[in-house]
NUGU-11459 format. One line per field, with one value per residue: x negated, y negated, z negated of N, C-alpha, C in turn; residue number from 1. Coordinates in Angstrom, 1 decimal. Atoms other than C-alpha are relative to their C-alpha. Layout:
BEGIN
n.xx: (X; ...)
n.yy: (Y; ...)
n.zz: (Z; ...)
ca.xx: (X; ...)
ca.yy: (Y; ...)
ca.zz: (Z; ...)
c.xx: (X; ...)
c.yy: (Y; ...)
c.zz: (Z; ...)
i: (NUM; ...)
REM end
This chain:
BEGIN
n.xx: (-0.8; 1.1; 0.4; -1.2; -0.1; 1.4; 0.5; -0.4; 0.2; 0.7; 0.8; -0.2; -1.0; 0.6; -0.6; -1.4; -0.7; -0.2; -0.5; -0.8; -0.5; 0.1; -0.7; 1.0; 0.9; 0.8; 1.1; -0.1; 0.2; 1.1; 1.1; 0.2; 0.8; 1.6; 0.1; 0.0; 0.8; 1.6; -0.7; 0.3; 0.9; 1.3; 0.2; 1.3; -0.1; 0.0; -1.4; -0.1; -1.1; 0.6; -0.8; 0.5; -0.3; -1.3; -0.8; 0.6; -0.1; 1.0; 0.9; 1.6; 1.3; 0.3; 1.4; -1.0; -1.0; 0.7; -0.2; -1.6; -0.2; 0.5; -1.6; -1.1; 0.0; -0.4; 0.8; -0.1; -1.1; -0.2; 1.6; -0.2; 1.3; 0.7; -0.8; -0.7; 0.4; 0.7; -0.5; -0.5; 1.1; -0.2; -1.6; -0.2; 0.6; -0.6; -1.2; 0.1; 1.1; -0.6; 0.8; 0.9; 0.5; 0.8; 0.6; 0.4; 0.5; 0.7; 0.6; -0.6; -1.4; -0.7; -1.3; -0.9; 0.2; -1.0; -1.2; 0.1; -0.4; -1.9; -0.7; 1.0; -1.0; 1.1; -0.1; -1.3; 0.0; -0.7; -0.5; 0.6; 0.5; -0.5; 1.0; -0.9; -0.7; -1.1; 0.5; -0.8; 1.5; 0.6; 0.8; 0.1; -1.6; -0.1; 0.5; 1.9; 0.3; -0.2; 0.8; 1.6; -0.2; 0.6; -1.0; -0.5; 1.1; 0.9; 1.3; 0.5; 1.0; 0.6; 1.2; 1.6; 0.5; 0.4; 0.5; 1.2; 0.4; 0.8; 1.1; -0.3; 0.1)
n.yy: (-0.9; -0.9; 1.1; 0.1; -1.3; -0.5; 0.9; -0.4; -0.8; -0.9; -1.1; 0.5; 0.6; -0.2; 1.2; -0.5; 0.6; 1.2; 0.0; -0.2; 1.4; 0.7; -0.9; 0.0; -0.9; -0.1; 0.5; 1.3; 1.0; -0.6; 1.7; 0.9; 0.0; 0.1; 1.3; 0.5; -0.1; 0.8; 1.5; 0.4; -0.5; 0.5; 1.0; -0.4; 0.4; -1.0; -1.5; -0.9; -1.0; -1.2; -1.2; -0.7; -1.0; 0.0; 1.3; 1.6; 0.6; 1.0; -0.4; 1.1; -0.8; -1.2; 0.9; 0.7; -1.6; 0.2; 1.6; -0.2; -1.2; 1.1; 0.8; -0.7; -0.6; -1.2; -0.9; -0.6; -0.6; -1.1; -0.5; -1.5; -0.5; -0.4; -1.2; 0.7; 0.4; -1.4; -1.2; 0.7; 0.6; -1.3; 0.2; 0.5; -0.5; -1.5; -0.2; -0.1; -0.7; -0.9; 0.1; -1.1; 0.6; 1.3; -1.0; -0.5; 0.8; 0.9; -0.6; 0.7; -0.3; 1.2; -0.2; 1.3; 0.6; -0.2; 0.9; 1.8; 0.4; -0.3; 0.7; 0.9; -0.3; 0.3; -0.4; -0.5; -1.2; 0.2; -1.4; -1.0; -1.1; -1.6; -0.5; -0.4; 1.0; 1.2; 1.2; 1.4; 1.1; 1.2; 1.6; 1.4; 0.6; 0.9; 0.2; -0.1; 1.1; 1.8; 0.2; -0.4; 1.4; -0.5; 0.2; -1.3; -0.4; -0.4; 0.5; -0.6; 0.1; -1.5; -0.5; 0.7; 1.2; -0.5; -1.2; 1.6; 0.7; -0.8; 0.0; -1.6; -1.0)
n.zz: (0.7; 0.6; 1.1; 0.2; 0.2; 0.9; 1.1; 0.8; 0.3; 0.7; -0.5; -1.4; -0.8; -1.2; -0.7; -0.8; 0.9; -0.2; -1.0; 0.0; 0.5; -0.6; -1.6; -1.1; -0.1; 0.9; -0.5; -0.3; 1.3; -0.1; -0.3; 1.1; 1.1; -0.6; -0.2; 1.1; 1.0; -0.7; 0.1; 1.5; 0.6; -0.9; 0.9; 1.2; 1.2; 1.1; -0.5; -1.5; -0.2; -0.7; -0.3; 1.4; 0.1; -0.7; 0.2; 0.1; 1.1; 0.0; 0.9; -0.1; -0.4; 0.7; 0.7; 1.3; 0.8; 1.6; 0.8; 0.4; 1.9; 1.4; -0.1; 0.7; 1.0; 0.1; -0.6; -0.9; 0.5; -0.9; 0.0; 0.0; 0.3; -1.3; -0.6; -0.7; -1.1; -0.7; -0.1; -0.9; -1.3; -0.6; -0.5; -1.3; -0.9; -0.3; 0.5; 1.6; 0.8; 1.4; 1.3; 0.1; -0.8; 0.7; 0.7; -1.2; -1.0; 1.2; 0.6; 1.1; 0.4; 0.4; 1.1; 0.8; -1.2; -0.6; 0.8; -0.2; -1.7; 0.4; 1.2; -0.4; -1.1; -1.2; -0.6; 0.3; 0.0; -1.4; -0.2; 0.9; -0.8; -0.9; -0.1; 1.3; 1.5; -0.2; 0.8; -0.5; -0.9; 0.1; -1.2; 0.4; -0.3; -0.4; 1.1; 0.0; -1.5; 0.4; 1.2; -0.8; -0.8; -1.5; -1.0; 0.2; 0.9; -1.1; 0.5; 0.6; -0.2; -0.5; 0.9; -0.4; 0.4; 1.5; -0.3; -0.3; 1.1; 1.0; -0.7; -0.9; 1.0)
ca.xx: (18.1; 15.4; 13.4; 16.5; 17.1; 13.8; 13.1; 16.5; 15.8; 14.3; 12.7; 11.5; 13.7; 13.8; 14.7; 17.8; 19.0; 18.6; 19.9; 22.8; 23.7; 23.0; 24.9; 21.8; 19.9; 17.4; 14.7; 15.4; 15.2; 11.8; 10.1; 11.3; 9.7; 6.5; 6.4; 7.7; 5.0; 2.1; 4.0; 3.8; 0.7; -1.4; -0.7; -3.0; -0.9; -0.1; 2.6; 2.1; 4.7; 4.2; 5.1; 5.2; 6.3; 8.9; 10.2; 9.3; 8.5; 6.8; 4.1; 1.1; -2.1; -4.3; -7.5; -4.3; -3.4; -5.8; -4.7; -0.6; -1.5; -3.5; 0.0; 2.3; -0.1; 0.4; -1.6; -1.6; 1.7; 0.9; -2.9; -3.3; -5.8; -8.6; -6.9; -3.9; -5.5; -7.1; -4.2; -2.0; -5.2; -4.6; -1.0; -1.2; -3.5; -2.3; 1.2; 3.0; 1.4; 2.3; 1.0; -1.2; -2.4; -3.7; -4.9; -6.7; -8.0; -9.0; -10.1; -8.3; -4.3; -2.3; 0.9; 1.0; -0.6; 2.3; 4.8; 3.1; 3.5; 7.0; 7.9; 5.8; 7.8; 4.8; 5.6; 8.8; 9.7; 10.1; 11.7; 10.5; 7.9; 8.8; 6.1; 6.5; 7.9; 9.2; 6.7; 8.2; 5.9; 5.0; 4.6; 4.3; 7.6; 8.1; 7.3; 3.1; 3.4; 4.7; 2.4; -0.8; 0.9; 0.3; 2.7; 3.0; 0.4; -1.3; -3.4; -4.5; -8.4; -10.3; -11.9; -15.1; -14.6; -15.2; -17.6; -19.8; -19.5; -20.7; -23.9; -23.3; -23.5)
ca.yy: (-22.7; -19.9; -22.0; -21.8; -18.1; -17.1; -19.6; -18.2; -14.5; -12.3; -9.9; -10.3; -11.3; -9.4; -10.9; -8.4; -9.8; -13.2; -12.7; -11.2; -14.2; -16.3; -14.4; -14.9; -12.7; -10.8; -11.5; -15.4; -15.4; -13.0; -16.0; -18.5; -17.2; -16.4; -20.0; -21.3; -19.3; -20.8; -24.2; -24.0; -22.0; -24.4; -27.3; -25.6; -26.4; -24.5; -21.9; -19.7; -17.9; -14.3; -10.9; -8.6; -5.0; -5.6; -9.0; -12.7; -14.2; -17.3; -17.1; -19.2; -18.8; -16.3; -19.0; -21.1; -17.3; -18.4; -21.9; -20.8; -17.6; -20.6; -22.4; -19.5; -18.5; -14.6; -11.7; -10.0; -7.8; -4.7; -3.4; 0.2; 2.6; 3.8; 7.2; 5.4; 3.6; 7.0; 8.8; 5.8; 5.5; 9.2; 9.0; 6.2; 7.7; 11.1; 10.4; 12.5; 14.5; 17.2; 17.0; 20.2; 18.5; 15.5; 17.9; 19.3; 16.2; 14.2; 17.3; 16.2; 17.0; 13.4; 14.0; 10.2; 8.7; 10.1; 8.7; 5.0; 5.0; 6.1; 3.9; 1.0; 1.5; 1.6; 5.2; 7.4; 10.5; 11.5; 15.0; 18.6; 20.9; 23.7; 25.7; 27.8; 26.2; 23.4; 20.8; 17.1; 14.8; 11.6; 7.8; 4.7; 2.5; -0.8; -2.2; -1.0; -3.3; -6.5; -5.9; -5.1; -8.0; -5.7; -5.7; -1.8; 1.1; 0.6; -2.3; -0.3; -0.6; 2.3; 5.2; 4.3; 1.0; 2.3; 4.6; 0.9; -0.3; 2.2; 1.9; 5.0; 7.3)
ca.zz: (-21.2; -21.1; -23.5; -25.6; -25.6; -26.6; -29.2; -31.0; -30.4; -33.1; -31.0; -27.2; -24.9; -21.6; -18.6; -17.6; -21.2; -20.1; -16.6; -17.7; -20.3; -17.9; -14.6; -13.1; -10.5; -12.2; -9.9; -9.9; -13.9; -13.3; -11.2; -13.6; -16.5; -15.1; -13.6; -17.1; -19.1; -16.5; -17.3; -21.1; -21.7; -19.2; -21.9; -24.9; -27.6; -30.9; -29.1; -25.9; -24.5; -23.4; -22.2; -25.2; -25.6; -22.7; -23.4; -23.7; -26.8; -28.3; -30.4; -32.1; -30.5; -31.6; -32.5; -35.1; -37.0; -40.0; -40.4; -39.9; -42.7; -45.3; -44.6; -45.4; -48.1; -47.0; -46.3; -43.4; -43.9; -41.4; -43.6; -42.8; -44.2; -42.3; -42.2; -41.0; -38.5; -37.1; -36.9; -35.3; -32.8; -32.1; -31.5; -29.0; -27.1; -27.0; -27.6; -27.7; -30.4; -33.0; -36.6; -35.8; -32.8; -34.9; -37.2; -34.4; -33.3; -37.0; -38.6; -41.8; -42.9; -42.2; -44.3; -46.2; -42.5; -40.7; -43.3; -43.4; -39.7; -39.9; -43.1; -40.8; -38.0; -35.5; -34.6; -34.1; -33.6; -29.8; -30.3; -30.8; -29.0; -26.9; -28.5; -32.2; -35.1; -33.1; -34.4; -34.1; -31.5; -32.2; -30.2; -30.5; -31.0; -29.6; -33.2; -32.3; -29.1; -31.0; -34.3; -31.4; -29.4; -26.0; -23.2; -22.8; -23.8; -20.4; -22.4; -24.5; -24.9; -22.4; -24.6; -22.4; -23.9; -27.7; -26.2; -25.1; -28.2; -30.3; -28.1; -26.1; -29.1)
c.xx: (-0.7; -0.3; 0.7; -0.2; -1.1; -0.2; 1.2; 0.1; -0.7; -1.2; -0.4; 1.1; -0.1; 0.6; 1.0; 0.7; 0.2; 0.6; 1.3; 1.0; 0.2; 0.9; -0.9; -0.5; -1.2; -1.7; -0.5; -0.6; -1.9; -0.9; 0.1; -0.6; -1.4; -0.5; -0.2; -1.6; -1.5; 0.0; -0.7; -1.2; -1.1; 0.1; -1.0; 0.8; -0.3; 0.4; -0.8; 1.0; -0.8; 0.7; -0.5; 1.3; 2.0; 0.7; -0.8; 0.3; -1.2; -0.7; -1.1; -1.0; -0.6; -1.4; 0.9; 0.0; -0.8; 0.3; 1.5; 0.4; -0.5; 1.3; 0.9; -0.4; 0.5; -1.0; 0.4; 1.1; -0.3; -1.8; 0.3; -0.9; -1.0; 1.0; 1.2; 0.0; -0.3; 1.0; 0.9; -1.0; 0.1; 1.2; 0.4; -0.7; 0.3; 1.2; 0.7; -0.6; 0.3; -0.6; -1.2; -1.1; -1.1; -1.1; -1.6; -1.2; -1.3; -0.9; 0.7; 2.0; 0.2; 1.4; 0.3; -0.1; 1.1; 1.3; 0.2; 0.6; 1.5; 1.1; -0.5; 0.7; -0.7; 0.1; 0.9; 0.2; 0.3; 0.1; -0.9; -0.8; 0.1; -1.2; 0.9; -0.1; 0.4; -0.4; 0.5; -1.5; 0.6; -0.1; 0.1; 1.7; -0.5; -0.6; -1.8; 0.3; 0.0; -1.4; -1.4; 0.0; -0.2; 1.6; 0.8; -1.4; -1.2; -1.4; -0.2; -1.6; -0.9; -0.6; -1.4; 0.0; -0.7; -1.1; -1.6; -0.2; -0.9; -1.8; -0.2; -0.4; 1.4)
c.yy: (1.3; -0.1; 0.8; 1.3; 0.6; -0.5; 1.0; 1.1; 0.3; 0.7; -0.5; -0.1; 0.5; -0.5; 0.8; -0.7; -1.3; 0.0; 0.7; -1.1; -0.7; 0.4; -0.7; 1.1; 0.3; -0.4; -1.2; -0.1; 0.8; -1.2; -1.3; 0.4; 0.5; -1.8; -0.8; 0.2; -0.6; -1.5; -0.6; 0.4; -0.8; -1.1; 0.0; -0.2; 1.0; 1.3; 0.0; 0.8; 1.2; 0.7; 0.7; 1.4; -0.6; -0.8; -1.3; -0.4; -1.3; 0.2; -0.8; 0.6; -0.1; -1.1; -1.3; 1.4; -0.5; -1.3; 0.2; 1.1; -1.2; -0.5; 0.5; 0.5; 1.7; 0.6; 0.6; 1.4; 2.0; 1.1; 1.3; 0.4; 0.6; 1.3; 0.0; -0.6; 1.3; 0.8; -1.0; 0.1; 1.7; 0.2; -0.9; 0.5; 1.2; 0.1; 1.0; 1.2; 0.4; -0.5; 0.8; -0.5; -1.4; 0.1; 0.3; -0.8; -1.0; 1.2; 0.0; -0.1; -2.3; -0.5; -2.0; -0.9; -0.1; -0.9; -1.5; -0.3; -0.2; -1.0; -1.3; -0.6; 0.0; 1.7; 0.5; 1.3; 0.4; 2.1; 1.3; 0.7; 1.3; 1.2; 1.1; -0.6; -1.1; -1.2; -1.2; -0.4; -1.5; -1.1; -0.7; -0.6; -1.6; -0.9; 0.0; -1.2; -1.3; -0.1; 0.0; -1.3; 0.5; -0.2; 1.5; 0.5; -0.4; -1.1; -0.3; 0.0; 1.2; 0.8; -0.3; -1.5; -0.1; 0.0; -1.1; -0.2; 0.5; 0.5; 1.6; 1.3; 0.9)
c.zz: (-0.4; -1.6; -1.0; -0.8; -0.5; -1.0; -1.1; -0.2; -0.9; 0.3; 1.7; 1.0; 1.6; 1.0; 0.9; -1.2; 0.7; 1.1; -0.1; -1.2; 0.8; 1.7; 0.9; 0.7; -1.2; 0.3; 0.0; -1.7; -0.2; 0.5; -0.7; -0.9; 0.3; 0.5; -1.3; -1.1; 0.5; -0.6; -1.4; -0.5; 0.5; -1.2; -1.3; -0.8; -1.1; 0.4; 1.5; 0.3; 1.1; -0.2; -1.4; 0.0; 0.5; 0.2; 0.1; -1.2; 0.0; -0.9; -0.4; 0.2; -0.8; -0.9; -1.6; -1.1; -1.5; -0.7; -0.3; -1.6; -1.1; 0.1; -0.6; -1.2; 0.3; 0.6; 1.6; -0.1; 0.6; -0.4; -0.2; -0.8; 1.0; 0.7; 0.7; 1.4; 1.3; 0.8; 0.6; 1.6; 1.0; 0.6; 1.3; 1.4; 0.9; -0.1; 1.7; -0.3; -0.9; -1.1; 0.2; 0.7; -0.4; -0.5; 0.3; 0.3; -1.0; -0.3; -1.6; 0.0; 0.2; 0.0; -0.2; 1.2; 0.7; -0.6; -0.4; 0.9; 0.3; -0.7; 0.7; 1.3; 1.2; 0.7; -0.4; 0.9; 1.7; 0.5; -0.3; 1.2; 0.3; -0.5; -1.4; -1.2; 1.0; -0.5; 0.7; 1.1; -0.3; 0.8; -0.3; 0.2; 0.7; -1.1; -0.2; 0.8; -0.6; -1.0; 0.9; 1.0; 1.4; 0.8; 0.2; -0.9; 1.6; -0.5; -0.9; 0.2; 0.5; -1.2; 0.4; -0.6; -1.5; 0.5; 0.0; -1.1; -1.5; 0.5; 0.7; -1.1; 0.2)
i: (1; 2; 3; 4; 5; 6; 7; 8; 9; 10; 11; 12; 13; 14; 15; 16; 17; 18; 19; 20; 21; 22; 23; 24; 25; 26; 27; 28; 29; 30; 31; 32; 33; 34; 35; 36; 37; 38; 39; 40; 41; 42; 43; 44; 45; 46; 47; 48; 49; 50; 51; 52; 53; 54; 55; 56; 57; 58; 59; 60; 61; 62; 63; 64; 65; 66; 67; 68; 69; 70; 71; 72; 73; 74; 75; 76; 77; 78; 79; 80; 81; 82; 83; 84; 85; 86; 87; 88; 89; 90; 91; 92; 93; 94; 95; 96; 97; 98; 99; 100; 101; 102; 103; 104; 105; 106; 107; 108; 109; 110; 111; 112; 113; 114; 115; 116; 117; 118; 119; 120; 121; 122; 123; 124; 125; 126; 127; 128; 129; 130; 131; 132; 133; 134; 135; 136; 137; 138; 139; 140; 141; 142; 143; 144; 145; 146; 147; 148; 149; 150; 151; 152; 153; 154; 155; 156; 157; 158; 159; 160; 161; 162; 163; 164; 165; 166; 167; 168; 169)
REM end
């Protein structure tokens, strides 16, 4: 019945949702689906099931994504711009985080960045700063987690991990 309920959700599926369809404990439908996703993900097929910004969903693994896009014939729907990228990469990190603060941080005004993101739905507005003018702050929405495919922000890639890759520059 899990199964089931995931397959016909939209969005992830958490497991107080499911435990409350189901008048199940919440802990009992927690060890089921941990069990379940060892179950189905130990098989290898096309689909894996996983935790994802809070929920349970199914998903084709990540080594199919170029043979299911030739299939659908479609681009990659979510292409930012670099400046886009920058200023999302700023936002999760530092969320949250004023306009000025960004500002601050790129070096560079990001007006249409902030409004992709927005219009993108990868970040959202998370109220006003106690400071002067009252600038809005910025975070990530649930919408980054699915499109990034992460579980929360906690895996998020270290800045020491950049920091390697750029050959310690």
């Amino acid at each position: 019945m899990i199964e089931a309920l995931i397959f016909v959700s939209d969005e992830p599926l958490t497991a107080k949702t499911i435990a409350a369809v189901l008048k199940e404990d919440k802990e009992v439908i927690n060890e089921t689906l941990t069990a379940l996703a060892q179950e189905f993900n130990a098989r290898n097929g096309g689909l894996q099931l996983r935790e994802v910004a809070g929920g349970w969903q199914f998903a084709t693994r990540p080594e199919y994504h170029e043979h299911v896009r030739a299939f659908l014939k479609t681009r990659p729907s979510a292409k930012l711009t670099i400046a886009s990228l920058e200023t999302l990469a700023v936002i999760a990190y530092r969320q949250p985080v004023t306009v000025p603060e960004i500002l601050e941080i790129r070096g560079v005004q990001s007006p249409s960045s902030i409004k992709t993101l927005l219009d993108k739905k990868l970040i959202v507005a998370k109220g006003r700063k106690d400071t002067v003018g009252r600038p809005m702050m910025y975070g990530t929405s649930k919408e980054f987690l699915l499109q990034f495919g992460l579980k929360d922000l906690s895996e998020l890639p270290s800045v020491e991990d950049f920091h390697d890759l750029s050959g310690g520059s």
